[in-house]
MOPAC internal coordinates of N, CA, C and O (Angstrom, degrees):
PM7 1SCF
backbone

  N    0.0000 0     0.00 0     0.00 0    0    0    0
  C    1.4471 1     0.00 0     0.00 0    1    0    0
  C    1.5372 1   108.43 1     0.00 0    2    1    0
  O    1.2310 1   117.34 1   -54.41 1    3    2    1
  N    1.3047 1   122.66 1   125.59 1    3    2    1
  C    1.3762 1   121.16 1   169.87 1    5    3    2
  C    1.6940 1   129.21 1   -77.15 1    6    5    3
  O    1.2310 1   134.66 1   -34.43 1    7    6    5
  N    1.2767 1    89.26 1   145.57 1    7    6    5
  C    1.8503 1    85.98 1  -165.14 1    9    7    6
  C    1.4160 1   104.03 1   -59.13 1   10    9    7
  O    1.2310 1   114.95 1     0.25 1   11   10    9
  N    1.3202 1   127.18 1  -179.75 1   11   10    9
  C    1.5360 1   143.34 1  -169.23 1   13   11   10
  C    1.8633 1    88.46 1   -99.47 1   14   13   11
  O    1.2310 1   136.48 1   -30.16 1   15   14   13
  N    1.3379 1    85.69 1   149.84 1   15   14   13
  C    1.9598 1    93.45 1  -173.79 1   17   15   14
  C    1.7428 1    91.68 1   -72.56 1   18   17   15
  O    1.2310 1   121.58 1   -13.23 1   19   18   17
  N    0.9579 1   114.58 1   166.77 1   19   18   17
  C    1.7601 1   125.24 1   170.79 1   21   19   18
  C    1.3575 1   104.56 1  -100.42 1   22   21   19
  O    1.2310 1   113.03 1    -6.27 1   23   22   21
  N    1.4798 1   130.77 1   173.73 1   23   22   21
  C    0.9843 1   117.82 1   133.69 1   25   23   22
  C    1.4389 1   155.43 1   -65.42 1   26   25   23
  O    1.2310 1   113.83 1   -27.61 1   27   26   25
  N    0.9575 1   129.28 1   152.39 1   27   26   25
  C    2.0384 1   138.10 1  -149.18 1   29   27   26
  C    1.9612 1    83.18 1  -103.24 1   30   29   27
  O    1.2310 1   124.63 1  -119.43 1   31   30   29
  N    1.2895 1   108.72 1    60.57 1   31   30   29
  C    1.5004 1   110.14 1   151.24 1   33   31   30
  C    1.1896 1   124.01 1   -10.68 1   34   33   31
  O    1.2310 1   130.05 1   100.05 1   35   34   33
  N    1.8190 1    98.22 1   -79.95 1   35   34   33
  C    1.5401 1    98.85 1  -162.07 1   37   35   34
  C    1.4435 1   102.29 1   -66.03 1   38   37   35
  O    1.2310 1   119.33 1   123.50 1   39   38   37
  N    1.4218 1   118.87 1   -56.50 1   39   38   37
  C    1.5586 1   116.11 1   174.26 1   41   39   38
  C    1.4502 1   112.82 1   -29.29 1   42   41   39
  O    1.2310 1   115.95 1   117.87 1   43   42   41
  N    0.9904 1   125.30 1   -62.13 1   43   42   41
  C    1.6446 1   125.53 1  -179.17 1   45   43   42
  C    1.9112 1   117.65 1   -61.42 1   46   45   43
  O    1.2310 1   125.57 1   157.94 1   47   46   45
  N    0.9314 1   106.90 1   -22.06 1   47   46   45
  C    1.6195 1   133.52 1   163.33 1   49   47   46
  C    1.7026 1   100.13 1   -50.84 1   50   49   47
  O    1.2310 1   134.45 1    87.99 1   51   50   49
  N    1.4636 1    89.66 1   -92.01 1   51   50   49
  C    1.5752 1    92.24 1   175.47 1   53   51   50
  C    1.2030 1   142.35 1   -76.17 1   54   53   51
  O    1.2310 1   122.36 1  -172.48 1   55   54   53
  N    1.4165 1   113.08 1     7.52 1   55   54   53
  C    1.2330 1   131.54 1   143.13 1   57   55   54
  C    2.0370 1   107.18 1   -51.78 1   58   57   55
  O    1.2310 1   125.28 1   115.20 1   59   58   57
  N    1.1947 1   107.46 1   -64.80 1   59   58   57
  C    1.6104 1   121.85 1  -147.06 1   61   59   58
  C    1.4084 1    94.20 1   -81.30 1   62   61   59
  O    1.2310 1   109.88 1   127.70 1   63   62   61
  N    1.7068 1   136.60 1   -52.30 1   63   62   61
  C    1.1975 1   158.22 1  -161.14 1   65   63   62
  C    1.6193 1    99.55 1   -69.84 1   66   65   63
  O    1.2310 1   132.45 1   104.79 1   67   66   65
  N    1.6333 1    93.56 1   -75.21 1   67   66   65
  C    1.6438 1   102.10 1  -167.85 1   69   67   66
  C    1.4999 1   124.40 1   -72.22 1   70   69   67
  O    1.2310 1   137.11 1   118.53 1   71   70   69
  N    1.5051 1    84.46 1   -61.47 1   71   70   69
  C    1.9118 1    89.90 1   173.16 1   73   71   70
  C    1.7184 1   129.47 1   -68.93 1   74   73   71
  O    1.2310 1   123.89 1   149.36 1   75   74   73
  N    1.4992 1   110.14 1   -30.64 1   75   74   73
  C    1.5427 1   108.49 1   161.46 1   77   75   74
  C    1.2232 1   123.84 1   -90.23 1   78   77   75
  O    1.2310 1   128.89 1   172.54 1   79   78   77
  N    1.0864 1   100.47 1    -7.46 1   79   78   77
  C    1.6396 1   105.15 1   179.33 1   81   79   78
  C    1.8694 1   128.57 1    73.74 1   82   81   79
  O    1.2310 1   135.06 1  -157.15 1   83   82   81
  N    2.2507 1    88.46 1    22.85 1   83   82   81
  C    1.5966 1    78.10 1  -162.63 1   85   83   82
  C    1.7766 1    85.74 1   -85.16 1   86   85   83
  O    1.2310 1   130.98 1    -3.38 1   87   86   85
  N    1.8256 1    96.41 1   176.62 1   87   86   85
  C    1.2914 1   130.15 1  -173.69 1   89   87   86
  C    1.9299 1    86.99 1   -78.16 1   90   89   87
  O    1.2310 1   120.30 1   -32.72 1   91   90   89
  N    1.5565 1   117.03 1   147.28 1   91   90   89
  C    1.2235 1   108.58 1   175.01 1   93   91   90
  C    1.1821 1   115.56 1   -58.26 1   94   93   91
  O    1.2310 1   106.97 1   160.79 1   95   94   93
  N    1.2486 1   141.87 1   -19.21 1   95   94   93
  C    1.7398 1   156.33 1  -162.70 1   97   95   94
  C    1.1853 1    97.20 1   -65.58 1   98   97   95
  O    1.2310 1   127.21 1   111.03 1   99   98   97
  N    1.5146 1   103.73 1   -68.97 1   99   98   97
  C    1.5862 1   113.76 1   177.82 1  101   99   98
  C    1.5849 1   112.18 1   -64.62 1  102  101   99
  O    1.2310 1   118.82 1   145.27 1  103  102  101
  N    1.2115 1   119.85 1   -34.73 1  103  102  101
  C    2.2886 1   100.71 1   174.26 1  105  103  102
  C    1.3852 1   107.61 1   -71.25 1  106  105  103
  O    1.2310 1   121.85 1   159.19 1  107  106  105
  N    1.2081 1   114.06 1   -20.81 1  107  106  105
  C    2.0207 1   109.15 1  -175.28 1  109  107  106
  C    1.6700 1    91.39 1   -72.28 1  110  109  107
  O    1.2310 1   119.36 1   128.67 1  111  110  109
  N    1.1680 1   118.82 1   -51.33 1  111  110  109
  C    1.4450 1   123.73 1  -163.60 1  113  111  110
  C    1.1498 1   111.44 1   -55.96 1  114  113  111
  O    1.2310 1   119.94 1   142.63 1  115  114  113
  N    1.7432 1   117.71 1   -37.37 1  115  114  113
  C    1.5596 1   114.66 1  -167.35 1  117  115  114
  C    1.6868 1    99.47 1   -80.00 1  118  117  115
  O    1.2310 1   129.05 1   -18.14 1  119  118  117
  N    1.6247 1   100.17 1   161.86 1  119  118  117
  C    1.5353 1   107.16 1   167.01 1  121  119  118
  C    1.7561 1   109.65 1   -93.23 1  122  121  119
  O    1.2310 1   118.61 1   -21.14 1  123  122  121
  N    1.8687 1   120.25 1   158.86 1  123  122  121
  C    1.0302 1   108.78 1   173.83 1  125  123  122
  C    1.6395 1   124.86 1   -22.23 1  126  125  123
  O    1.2310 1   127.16 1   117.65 1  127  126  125
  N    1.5308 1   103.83 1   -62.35 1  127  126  125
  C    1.1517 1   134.03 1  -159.26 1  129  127  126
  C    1.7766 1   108.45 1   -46.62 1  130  129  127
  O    1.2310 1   127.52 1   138.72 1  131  130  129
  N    1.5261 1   103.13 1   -41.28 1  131  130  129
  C    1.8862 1   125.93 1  -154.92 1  133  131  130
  C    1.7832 1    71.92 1   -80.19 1  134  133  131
  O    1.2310 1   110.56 1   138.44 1  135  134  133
  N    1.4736 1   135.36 1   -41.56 1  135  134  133
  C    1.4992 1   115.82 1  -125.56 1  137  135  134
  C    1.4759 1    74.18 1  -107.55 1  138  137  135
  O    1.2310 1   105.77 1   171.71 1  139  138  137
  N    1.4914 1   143.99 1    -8.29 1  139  138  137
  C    1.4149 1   144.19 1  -151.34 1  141  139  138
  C    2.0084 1    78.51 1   -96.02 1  142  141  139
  O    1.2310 1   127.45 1   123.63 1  143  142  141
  N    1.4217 1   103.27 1   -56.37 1  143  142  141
  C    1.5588 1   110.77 1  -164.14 1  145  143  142
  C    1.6356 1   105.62 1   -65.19 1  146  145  143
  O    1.2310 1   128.31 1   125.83 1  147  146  145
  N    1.2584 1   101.61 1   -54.17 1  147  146  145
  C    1.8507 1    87.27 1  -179.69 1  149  147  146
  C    1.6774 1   119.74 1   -70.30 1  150  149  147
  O    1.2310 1   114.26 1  -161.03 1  151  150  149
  N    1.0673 1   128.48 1    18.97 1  151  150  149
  C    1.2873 1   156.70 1   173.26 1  153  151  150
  C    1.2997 1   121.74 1  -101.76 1  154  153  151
  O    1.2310 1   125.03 1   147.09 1  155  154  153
  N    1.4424 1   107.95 1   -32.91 1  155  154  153
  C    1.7206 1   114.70 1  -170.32 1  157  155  154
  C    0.8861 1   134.79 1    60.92 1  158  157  155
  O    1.2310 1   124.93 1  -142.62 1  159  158  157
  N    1.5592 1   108.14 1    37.38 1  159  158  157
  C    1.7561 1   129.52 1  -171.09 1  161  159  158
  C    1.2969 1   103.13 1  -113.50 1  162  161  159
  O    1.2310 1   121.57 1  -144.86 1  163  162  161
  N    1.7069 1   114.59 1    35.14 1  163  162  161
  C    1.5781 1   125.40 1   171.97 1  165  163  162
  C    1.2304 1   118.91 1  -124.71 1  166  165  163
  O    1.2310 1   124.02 1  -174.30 1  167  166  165
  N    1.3404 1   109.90 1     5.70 1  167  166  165
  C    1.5025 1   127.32 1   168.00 1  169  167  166
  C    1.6667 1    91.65 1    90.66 1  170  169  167
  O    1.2310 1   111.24 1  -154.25 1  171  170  169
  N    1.4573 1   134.10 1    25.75 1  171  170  169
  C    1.1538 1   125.39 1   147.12 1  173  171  170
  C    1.2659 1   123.56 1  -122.10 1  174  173  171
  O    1.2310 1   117.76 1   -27.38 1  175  174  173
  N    1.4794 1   121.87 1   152.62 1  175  174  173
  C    1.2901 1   108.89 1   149.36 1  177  175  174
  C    1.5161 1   135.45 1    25.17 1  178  177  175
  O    1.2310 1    99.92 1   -90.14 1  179  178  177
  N    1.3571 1   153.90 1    89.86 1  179  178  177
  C    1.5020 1   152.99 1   126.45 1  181  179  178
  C    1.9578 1   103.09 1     7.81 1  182  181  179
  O    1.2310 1   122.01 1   -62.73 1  183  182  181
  N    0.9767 1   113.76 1   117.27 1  183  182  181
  C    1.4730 1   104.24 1   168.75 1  185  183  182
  C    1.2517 1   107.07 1   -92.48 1  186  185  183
  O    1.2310 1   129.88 1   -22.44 1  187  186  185
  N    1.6645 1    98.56 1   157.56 1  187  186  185
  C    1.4782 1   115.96 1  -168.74 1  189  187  186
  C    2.0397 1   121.55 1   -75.63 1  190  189  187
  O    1.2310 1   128.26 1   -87.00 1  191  190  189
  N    1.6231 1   101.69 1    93.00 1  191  190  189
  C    1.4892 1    94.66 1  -175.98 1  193  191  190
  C    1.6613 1   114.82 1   -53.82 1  194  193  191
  O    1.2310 1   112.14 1    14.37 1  195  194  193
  N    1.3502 1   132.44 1  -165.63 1  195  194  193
  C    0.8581 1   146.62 1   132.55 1  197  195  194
  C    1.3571 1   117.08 1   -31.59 1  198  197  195
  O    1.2310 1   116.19 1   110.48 1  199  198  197
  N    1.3629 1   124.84 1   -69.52 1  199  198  197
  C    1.6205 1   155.72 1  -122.54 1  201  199  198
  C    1.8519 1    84.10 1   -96.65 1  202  201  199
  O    1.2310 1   128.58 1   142.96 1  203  202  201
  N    1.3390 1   101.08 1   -37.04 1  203  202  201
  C    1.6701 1    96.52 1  -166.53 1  205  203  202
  C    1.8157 1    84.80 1   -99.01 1  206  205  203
  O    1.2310 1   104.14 1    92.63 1  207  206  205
  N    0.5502 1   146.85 1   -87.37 1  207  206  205
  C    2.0136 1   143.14 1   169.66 1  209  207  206
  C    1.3758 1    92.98 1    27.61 1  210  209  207
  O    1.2310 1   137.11 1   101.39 1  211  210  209
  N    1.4778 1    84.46 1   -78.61 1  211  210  209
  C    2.0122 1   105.61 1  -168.21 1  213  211  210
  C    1.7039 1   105.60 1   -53.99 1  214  213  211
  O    1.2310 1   114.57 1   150.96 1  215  214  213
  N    1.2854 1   127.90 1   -29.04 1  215  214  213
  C    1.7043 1   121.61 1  -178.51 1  217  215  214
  C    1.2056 1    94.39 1   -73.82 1  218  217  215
  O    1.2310 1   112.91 1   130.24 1  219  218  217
  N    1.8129 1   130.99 1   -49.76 1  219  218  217
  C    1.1533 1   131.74 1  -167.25 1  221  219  218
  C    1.9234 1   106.56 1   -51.05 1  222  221  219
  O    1.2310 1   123.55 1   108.91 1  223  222  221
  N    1.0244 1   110.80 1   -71.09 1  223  222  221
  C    1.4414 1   134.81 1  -179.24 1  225  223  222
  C    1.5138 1    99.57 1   -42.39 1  226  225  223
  O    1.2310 1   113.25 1   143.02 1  227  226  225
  N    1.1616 1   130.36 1   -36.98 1  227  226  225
  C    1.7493 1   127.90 1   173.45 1  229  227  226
  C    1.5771 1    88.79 1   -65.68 1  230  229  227
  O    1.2310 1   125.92 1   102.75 1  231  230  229
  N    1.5273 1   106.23 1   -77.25 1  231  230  229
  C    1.6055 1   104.30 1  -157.87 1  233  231  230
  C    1.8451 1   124.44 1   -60.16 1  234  233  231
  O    1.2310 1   127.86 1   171.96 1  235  234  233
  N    1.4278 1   102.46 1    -8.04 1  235  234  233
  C    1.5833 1   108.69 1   175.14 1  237  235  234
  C    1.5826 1    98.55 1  -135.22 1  238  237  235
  O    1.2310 1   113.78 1   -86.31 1  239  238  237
  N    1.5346 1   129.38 1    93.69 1  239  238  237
  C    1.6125 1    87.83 1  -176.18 1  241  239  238
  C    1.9492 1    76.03 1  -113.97 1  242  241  239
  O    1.2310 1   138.18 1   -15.82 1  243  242  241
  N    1.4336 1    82.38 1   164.18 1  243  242  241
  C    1.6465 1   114.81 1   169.37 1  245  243  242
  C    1.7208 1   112.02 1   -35.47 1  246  245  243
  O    1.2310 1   128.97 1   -39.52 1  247  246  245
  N    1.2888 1   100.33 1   140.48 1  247  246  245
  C    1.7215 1    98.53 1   176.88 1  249  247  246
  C    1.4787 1   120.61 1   -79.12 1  250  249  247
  O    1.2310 1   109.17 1   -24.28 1  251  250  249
  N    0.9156 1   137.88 1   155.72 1  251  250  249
  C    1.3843 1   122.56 1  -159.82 1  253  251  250
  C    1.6634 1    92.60 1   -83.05 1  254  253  251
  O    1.2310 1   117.98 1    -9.44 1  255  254  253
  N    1.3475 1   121.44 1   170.56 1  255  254  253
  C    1.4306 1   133.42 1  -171.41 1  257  255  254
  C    1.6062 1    96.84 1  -128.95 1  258  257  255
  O    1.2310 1   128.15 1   -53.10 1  259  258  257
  N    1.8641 1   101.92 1   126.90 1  259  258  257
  C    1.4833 1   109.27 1   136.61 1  261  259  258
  C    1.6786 1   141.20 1   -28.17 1  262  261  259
  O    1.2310 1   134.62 1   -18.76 1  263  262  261
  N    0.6941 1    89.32 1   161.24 1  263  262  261
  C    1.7501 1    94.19 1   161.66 1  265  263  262
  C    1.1588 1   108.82 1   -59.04 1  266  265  263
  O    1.2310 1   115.44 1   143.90 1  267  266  265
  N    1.1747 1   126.26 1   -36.10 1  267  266  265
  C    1.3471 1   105.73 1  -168.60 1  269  267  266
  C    1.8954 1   122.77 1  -111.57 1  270  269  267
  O    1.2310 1   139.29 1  -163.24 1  271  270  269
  N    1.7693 1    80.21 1    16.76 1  271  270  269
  C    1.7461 1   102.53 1   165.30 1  273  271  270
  C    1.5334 1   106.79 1    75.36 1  274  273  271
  O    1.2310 1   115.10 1  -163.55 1  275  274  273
  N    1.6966 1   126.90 1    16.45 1  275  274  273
  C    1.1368 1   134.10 1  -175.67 1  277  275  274
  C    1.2276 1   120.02 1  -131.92 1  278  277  275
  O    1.2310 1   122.25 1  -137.11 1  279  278  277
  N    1.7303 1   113.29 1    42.89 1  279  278  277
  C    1.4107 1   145.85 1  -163.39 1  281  279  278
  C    2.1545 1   111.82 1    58.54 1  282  281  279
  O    1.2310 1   133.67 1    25.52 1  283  282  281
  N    1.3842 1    91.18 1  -154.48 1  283  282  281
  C    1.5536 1    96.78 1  -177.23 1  285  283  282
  C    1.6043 1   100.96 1  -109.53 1  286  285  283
  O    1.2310 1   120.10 1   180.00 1  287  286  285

């Protein structure tokens, strides 16, 4: 009978560390499952970190607003 696969640590490491950019605090904390979903290895969508927000917000940011909050 062949053993059961383990988990791919380091892969999941640099998955959680490098590519999401979490703090190690936060990858110990998450479960497989949380780090499978904010990854988008659930057949949805990647959720939106911080780290990618903030790239978005450089590369599109908001137009500045009038006084009367309905641009210039």
């Amino acid at each position: 009978m062949a053993e059961p696969a383990g988990f791919d640590w380091p892969g999941l490491m640099r998955l959680g560390l490098a590519k999401l950019g979490l703090r190690p605090d936060q990858f110990w904390a998450l479960t497989p499952i949380e780090l499978a979903v904010m990854a988008g290895l659930d057949g949805q969508p990647a959720t939106c970190l911080r780290s990618r927000l903030e790239e978005l917000a450089r590369a599109f940011p908001d137009e500045p607003c009038g006084p009367n909050g309905k641009g210039m």
